[in-house]
C-alpha positions in Angstrom: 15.4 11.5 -13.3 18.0 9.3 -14.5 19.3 6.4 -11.8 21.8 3.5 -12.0 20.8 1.0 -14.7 21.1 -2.8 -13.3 20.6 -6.1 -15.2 18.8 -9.2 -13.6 20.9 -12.7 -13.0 19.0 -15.6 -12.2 20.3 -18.6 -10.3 17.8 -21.4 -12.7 19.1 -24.5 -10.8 21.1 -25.6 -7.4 22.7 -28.6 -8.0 25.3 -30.7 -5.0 28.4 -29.8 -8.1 27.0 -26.4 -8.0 24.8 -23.7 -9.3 23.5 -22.2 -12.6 22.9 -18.8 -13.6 21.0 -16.9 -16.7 22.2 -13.7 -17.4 20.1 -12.3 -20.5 20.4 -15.2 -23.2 23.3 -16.9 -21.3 23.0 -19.3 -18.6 26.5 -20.2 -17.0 27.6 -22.8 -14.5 29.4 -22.1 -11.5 31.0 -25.3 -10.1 31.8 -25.3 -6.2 35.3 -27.3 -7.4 36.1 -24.1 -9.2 34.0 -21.7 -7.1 34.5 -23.1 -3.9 33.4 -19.9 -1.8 29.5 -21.0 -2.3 29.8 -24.7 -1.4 28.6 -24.0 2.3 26.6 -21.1 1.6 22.6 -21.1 1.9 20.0 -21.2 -1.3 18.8 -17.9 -0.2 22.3 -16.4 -0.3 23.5 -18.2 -3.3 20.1 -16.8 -5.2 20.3 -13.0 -4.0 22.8 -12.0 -6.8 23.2 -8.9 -8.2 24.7 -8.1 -12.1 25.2 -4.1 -11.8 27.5 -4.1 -14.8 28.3 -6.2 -17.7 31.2 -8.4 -16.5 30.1 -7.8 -12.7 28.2 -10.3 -10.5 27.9 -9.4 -6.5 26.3 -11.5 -3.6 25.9 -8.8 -1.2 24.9 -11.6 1.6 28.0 -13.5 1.1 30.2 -10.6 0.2 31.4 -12.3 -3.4 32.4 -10.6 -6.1 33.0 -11.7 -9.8 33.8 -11.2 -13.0 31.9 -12.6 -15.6 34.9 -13.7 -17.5 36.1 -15.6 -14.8 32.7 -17.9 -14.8 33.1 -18.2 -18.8 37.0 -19.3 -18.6 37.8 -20.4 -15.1 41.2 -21.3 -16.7 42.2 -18.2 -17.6 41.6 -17.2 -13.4 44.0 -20.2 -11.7 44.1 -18.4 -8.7 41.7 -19.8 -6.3 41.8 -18.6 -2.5 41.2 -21.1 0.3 37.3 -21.1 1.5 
């Protein structure tokens, strides 16, 4: 029986400028100046992340989605909404 093949993300550290995650090999840091919709959320809700596809991160408990890309090159994604 074949079922839906997911990747594991890893937050490694929590940090008051923000958070780090390993995805396979690469570990990426996701600053609350340029993430800002996890700078009040809870270490239990920044740490249940999901990676269900390669450029595709989701915390169900916050309701974020993101691209990959956008965590790589923040500048290449300027728009930021209001948290």
């Amino acid at each position: 029986m074949h079922g839906t093949t997911t990747s594991v993300a890893e937050v490694t550290n929590i940090s008051r400028h923000g958070f780090w995650i390993l995805m396979g090999d690469e570990e990426l840091l996701l600053s609350y100046e340029q993430f800002p919709w996890f700078r009040q959320a809870t270490v239990e809700q920044i740490v249940n992340v999901e990676w269900p596809a390669p450029d595709h991160l989701y915390w169900p408990s916050l309701d974020i989605d993101l691209s990959v890309s956008s965590i790589r090159r923040p500048e290449d994604f300027p728009l930021v909404s209001c948290a």
